[in-house]
N, CA and C atoms of all chains as a GROMACS GRO file, in nm:
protein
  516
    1UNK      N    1   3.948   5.628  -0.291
    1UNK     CA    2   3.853   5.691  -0.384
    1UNK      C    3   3.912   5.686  -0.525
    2UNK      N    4   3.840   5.614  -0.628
    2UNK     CA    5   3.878   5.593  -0.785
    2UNK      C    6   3.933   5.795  -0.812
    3UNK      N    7   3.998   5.803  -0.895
    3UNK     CA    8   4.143   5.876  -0.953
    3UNK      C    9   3.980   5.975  -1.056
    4UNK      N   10   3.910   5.883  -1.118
    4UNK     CA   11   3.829   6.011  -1.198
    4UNK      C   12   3.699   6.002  -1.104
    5UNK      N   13   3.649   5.962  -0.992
    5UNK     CA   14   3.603   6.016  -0.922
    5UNK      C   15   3.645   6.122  -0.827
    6UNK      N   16   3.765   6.158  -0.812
    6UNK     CA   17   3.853   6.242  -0.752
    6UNK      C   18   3.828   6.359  -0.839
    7UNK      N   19   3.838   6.346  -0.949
    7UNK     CA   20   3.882   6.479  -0.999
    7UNK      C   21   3.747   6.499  -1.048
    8UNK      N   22   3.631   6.429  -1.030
    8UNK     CA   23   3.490   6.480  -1.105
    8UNK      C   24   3.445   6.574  -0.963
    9UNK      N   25   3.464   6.502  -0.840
    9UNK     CA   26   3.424   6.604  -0.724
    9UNK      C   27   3.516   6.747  -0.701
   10UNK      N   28   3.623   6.739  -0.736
   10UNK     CA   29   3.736   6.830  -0.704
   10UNK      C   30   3.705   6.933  -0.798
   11UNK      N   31   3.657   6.889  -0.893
   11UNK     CA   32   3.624   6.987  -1.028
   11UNK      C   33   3.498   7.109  -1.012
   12UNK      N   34   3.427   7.100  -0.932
   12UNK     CA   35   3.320   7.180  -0.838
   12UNK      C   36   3.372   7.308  -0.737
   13UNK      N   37   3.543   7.277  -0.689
   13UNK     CA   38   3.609   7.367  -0.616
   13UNK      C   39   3.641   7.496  -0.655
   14UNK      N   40   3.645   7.494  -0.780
   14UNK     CA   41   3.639   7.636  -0.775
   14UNK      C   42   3.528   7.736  -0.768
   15UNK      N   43   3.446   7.676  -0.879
   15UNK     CA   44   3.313   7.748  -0.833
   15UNK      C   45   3.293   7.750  -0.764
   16UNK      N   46   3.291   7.631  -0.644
   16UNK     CA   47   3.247   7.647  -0.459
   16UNK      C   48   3.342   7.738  -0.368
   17UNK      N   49   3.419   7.734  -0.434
   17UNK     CA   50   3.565   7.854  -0.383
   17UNK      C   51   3.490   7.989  -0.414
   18UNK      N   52   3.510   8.031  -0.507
   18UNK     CA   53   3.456   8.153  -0.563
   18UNK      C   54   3.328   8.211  -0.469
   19UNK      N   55   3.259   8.170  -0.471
   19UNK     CA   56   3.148   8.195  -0.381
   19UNK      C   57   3.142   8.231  -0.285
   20UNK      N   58   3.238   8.127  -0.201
   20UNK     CA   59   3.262   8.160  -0.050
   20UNK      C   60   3.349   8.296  -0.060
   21UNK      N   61   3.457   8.306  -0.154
   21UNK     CA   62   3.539   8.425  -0.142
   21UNK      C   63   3.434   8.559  -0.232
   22UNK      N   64   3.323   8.578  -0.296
   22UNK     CA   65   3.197   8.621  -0.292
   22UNK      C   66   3.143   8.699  -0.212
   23UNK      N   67   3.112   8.612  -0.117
   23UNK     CA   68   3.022   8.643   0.038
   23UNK      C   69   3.084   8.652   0.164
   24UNK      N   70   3.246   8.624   0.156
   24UNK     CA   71   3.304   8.652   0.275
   24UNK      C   72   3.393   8.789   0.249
   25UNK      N   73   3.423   8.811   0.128
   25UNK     CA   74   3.504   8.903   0.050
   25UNK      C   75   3.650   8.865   0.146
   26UNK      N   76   3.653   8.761   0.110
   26UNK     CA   77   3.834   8.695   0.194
   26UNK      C   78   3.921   8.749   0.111
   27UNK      N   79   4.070   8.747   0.162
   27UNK     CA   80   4.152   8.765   0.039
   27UNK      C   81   4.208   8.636   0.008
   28UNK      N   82   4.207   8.534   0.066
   28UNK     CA   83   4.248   8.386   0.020
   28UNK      C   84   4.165   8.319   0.050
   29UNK      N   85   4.195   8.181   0.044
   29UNK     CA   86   4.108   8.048   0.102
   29UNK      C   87   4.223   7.899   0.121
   30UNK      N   88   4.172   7.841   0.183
   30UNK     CA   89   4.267   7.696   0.185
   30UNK      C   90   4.137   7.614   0.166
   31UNK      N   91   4.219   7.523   0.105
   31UNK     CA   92   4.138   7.412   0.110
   31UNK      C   93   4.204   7.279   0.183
   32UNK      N   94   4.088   7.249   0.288
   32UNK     CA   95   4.153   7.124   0.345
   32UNK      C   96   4.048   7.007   0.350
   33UNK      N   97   4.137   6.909   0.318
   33UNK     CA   98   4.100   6.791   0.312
   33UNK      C   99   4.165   6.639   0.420
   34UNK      N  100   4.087   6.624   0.512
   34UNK     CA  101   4.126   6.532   0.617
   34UNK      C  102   4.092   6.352   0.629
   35UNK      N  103   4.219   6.287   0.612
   35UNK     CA  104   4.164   6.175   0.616
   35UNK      C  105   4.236   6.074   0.709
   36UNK      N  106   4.125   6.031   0.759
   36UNK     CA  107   4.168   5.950   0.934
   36UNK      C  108   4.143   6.068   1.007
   37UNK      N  109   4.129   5.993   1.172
   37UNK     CA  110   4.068   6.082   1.279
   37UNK      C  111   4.182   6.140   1.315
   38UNK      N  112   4.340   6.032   1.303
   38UNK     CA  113   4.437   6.138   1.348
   38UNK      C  114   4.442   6.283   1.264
   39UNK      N  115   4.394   6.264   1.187
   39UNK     CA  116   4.402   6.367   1.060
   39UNK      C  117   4.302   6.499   1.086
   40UNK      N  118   4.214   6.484   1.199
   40UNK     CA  119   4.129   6.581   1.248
   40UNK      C  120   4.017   6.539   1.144
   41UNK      N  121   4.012   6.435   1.001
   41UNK     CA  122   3.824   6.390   0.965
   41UNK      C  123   3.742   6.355   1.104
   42UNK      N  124   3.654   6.400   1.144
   42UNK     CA  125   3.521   6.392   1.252
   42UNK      C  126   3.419   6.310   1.133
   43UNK      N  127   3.356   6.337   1.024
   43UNK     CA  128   3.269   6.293   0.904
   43UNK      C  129   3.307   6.195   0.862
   44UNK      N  130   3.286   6.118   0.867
   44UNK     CA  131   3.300   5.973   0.774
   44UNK      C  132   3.307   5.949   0.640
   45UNK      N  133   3.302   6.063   0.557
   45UNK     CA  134   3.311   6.050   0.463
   45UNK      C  135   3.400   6.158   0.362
   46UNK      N  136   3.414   6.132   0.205
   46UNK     CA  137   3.516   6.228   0.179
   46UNK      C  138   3.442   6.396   0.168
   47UNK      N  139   3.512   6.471   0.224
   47UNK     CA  140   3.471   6.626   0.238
   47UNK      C  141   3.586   6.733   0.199
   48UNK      N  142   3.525   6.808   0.145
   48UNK     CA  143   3.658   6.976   0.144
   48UNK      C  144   3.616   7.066   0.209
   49UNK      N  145   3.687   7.117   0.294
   49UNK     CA  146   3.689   7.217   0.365
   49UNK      C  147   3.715   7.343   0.328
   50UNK      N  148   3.622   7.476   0.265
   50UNK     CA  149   3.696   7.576   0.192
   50UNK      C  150   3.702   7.654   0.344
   51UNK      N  151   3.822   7.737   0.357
   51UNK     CA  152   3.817   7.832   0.455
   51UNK      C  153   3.910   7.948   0.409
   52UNK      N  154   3.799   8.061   0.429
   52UNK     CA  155   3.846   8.201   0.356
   52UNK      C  156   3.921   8.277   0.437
   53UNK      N  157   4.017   8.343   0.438
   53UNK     CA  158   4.091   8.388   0.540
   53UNK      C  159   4.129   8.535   0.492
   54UNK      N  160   4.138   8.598   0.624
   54UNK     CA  161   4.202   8.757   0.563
   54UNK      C  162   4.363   8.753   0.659
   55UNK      N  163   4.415   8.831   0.615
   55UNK     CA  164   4.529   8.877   0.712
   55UNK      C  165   4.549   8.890   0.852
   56UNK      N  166   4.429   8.902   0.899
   56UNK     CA  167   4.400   8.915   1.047
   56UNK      C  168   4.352   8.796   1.151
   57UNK      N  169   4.351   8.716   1.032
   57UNK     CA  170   4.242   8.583   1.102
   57UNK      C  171   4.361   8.483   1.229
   58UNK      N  172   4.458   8.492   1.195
   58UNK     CA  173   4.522   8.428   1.315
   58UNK      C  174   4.505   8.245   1.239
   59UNK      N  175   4.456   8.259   1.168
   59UNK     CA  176   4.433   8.054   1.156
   59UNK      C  177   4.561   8.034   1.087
   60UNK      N  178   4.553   7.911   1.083
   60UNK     CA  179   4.673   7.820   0.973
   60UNK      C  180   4.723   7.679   1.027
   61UNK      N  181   4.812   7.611   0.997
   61UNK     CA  182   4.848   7.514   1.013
   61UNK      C  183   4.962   7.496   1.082
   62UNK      N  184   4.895   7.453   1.198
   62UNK     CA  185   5.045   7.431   1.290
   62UNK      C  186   5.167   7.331   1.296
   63UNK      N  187   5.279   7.389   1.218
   63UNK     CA  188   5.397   7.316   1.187
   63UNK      C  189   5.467   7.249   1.280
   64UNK      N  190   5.540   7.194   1.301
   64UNK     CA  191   5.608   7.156   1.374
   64UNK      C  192   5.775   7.202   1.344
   65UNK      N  193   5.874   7.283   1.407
   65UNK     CA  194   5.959   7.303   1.370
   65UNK      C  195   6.052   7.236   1.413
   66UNK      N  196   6.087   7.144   1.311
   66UNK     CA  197   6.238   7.100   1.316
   66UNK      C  198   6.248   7.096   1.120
   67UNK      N  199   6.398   7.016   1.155
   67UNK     CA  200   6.421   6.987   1.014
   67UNK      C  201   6.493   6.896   0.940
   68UNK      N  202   6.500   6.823   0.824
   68UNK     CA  203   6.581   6.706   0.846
   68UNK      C  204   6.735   6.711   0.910
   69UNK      N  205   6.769   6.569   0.878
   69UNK     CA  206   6.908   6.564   0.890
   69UNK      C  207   6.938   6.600   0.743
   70UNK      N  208   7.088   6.627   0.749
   70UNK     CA  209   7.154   6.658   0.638
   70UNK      C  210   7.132   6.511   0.534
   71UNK      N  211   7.091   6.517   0.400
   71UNK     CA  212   7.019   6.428   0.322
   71UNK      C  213   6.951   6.318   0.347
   72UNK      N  214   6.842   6.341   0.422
   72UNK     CA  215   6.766   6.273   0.498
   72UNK      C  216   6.605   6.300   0.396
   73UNK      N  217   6.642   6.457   0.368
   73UNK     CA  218   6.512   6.490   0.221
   73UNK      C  219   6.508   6.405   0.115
   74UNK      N  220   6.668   6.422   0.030
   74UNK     CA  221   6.686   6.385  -0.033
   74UNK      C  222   6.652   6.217  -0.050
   75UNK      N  223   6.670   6.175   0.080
   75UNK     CA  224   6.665   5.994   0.054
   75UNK      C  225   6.537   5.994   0.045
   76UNK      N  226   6.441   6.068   0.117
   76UNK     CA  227   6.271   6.045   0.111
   76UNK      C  228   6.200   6.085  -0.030
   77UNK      N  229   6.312   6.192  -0.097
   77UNK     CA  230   6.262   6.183  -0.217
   77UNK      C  231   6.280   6.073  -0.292
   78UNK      N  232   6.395   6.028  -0.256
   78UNK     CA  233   6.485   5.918  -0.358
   78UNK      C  234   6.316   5.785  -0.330
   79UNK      N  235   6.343   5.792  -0.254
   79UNK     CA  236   6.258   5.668  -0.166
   79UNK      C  237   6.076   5.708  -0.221
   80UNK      N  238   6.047   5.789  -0.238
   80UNK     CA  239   5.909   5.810  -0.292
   80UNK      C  240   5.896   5.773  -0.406
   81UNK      N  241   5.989   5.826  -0.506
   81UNK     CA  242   6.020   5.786  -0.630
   81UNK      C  243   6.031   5.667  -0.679
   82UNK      N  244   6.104   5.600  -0.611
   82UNK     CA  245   6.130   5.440  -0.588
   82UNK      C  246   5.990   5.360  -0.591
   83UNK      N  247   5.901   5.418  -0.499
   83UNK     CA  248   5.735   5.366  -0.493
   83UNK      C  249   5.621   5.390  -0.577
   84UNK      N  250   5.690   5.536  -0.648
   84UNK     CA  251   5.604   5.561  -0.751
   84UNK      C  252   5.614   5.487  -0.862
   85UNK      N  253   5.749   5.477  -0.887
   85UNK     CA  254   5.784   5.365  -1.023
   85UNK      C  255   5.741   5.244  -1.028
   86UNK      N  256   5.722   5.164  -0.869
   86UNK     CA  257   5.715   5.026  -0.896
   86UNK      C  258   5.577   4.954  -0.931
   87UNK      N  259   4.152   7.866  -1.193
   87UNK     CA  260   4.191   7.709  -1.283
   87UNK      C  261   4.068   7.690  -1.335
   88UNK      N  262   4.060   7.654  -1.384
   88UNK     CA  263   3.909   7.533  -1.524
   88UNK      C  264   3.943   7.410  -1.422
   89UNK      N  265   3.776   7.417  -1.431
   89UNK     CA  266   3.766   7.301  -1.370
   89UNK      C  267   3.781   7.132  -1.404
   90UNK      N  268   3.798   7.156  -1.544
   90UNK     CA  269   3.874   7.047  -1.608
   90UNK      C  270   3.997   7.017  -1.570
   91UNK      N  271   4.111   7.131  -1.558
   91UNK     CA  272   4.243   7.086  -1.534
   91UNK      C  273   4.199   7.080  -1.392
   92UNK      N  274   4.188   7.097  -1.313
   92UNK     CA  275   4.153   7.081  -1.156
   92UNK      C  276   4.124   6.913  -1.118
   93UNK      N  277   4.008   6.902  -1.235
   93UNK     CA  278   4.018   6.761  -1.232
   93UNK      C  279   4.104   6.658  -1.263
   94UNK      N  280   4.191   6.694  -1.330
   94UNK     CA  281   4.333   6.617  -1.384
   94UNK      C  282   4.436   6.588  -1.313
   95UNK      N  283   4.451   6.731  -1.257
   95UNK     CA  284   4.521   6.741  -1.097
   95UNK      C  285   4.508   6.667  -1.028
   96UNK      N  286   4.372   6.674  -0.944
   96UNK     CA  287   4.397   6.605  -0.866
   96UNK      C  288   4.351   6.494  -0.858
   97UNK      N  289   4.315   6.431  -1.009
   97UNK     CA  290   4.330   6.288  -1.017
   97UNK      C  291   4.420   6.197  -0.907
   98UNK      N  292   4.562   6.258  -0.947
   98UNK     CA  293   4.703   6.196  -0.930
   98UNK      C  294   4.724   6.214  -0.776
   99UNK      N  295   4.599   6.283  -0.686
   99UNK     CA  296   4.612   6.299  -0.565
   99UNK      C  297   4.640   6.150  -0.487
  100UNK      N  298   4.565   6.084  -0.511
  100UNK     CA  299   4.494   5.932  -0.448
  100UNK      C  300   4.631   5.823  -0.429
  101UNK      N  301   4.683   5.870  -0.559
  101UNK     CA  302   4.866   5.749  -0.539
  101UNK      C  303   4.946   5.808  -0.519
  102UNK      N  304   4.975   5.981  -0.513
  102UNK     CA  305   5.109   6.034  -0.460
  102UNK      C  306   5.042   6.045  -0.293
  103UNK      N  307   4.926   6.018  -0.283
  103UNK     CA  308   4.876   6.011  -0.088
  103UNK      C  309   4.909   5.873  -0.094
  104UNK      N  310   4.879   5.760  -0.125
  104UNK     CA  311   4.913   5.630  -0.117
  104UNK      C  312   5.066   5.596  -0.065
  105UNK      N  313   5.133   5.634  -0.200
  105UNK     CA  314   5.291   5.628  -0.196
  105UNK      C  315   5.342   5.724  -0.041
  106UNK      N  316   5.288   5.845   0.014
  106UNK     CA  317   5.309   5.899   0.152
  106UNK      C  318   5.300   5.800   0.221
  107UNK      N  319   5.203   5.729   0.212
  107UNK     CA  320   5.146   5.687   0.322
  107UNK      C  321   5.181   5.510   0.344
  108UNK      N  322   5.231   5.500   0.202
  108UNK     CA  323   5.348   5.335   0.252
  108UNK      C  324   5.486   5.392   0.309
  109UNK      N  325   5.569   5.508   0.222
  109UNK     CA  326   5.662   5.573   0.293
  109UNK      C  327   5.656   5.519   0.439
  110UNK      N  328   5.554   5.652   0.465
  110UNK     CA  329   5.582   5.670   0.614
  110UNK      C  330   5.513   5.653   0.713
  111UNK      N  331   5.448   5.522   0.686
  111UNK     CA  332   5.347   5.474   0.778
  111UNK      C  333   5.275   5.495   0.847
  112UNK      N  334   5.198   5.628   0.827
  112UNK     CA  335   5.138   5.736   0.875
  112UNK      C  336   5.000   5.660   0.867
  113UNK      N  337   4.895   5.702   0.938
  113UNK     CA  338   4.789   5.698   0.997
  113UNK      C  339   4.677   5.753   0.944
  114UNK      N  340   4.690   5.908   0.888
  114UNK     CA  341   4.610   5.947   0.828
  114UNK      C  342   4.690   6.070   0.758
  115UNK      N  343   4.633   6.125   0.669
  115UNK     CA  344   4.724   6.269   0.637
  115UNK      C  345   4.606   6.373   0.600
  116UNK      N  346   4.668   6.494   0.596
  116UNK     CA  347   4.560   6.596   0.494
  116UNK      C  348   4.610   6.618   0.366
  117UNK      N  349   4.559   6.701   0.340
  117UNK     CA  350   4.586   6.725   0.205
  117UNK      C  351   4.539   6.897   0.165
  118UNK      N  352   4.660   6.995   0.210
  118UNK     CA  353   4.631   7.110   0.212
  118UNK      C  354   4.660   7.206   0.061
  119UNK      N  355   4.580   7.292   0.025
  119UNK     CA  356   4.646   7.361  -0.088
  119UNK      C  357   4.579   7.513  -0.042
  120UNK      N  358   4.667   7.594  -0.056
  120UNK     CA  359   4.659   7.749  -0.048
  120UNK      C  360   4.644   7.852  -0.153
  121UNK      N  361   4.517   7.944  -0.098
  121UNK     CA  362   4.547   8.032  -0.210
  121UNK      C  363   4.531   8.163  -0.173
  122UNK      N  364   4.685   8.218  -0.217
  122UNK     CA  365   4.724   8.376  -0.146
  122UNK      C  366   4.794   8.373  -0.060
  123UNK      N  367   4.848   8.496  -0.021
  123UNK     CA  368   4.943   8.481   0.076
  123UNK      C  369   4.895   8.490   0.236
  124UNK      N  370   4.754   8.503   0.246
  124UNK     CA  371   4.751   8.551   0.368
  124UNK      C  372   4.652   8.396   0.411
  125UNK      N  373   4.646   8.328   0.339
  125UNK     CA  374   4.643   8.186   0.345
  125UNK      C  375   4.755   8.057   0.360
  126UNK      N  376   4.898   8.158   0.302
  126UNK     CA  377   4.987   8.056   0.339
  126UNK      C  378   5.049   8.035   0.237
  127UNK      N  379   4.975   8.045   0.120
  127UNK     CA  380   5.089   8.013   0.007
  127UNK      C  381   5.230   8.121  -0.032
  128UNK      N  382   5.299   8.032  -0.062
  128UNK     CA  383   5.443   8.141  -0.027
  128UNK      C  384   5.454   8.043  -0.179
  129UNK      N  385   5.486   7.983  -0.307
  129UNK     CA  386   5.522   7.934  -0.414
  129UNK      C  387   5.363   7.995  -0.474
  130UNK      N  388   5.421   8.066  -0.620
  130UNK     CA  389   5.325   8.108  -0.702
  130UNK      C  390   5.287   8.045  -0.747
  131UNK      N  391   5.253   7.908  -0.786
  131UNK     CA  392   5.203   7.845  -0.838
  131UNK      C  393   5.090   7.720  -0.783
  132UNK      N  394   4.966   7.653  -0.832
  132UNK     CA  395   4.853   7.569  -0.729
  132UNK      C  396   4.978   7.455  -0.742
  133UNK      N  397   4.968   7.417  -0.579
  133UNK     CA  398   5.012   7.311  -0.524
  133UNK      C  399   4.942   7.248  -0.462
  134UNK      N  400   4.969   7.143  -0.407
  134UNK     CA  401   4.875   7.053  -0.315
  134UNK      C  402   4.948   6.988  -0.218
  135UNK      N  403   4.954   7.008  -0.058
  135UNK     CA  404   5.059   6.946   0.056
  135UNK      C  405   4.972   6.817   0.049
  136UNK      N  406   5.061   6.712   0.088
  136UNK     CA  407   5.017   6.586   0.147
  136UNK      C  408   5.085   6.598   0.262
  137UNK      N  409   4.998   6.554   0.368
  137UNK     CA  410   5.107   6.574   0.533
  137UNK      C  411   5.046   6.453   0.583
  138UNK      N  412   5.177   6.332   0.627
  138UNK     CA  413   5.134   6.254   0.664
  138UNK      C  414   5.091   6.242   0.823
  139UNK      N  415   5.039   6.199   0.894
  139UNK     CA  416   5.001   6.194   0.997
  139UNK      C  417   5.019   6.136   1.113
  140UNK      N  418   5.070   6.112   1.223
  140UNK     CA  419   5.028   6.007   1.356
  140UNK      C  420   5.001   6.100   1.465
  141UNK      N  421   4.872   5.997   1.561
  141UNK     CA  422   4.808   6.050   1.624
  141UNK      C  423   4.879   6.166   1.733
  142UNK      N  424   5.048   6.147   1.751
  142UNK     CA  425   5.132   6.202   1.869
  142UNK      C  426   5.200   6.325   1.775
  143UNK      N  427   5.164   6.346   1.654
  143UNK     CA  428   5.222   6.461   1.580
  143UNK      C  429   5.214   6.614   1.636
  144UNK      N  430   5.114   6.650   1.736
  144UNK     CA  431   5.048   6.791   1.729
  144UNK      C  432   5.037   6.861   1.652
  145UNK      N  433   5.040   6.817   1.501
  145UNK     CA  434   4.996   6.935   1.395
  145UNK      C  435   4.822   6.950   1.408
  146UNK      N  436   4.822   7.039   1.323
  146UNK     CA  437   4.657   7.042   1.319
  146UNK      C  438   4.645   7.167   1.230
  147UNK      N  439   4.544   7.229   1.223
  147UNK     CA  440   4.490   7.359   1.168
  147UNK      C  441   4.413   7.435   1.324
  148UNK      N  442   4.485   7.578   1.298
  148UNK     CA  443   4.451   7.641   1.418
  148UNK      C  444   4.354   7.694   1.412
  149UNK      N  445   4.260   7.708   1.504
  149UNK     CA  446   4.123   7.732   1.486
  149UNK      C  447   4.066   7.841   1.576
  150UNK      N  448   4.006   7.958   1.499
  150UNK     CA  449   3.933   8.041   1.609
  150UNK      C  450   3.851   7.988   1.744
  151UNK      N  451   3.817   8.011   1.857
  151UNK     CA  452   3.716   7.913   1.915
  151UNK      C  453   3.612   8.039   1.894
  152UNK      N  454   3.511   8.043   1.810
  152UNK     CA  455   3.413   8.154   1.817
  152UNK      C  456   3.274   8.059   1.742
  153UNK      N  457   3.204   8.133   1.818
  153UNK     CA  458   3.057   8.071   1.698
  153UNK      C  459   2.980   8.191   1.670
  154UNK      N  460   2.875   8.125   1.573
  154UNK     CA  461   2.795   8.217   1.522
  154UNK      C  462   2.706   8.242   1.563
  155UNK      N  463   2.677   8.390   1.609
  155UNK     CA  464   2.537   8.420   1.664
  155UNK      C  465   2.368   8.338   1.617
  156UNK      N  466   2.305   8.331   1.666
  156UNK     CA  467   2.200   8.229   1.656
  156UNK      C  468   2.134   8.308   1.519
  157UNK      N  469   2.106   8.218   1.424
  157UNK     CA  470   2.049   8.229   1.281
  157UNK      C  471   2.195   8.245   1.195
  158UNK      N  472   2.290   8.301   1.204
  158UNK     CA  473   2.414   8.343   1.118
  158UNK      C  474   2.428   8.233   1.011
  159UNK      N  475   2.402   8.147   1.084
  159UNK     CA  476   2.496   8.031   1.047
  159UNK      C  477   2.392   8.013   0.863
  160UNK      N  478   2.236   8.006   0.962
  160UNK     CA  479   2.152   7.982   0.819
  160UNK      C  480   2.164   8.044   0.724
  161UNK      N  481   2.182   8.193   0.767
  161UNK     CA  482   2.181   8.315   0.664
  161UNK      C  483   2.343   8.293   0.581
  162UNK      N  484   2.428   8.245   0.608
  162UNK     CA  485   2.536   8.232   0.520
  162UNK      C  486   2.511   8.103   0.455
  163UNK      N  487   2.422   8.030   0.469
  163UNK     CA  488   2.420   7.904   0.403
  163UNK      C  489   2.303   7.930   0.259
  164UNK      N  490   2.227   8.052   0.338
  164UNK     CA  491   2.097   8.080   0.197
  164UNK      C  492   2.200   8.152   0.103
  165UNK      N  493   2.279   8.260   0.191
  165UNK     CA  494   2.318   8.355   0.067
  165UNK      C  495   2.446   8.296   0.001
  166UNK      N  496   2.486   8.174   0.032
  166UNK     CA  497   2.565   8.107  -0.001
  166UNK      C  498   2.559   8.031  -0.158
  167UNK      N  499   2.446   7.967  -0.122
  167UNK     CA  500   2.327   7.945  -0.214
  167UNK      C  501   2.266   8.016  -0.301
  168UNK      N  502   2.201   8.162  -0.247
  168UNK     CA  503   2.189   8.204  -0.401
  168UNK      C  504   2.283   8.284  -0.471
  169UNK      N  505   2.404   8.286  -0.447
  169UNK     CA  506   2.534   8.308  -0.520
  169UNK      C  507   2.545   8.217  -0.595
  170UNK      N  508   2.569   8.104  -0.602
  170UNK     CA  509   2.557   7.961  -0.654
  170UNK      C  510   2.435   7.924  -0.766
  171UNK      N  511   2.366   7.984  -0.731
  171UNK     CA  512   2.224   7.973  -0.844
  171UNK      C  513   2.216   8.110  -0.948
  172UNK      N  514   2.290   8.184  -0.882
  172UNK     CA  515   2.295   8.301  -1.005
  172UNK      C  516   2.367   8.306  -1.104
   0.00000   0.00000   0.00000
């Protein structure tokens, strides 16, 4: 998806945020955005997901706990950086 | 946020997901951002996760299994709506 088509749709989120936290009277919201089926997208197309949440709701994102090796971060940063530059 | 800087933001979404996703050869990713704590955000400031993906990961977003009593669904979609028009 073109970079200022990104941010012309994204630019609607808050107002569409606001609303939902409005009419649900949430105390937060996430916004999720899924792409690929491994990714849990079902829709074929690009979508945001606002979901308002209170303290009680039990939802969130299930992590996986482990953690790197000792500078194993660091190289993936090194290494992102590396891709961003080129 | 103004929905201008929102848009600026996440312009830069599309190639720091790109650059994830030559990294680490991932499949699909999301793209989570939180707001509040009872949503998850633990850093005061808007961020945006990129999480890369493969299908054998078991991450996901945890999900109530509940539905909405028959009509609910419409009635949050009108009053959804005229929040939005007011």
């Amino acid at each position: 998806m073109p970079p200022e088509l990104v941010g012309r749709v994204t630019a609607h989120l808050p107002r569409l945020s606001r609303a939902v936290m409005q009419l649900t009277s949430a105390e937060g919201f996430n916004i999720l955005q899924n792409n690929g089926s491994v990714a849990g997208q079902h829709v074929p197309h690009v979508h945001f997901h606002i979901i308002p949440r209170v303290g009680t709701d039990g939802l969130g994102y299930r992590w996986l706990k482990s953690t790197y090796a000792p500078g194993r971060a660091e190289q993936v940063q090194r290494q992102l950086r590396d891709i961003l530059r080129s």
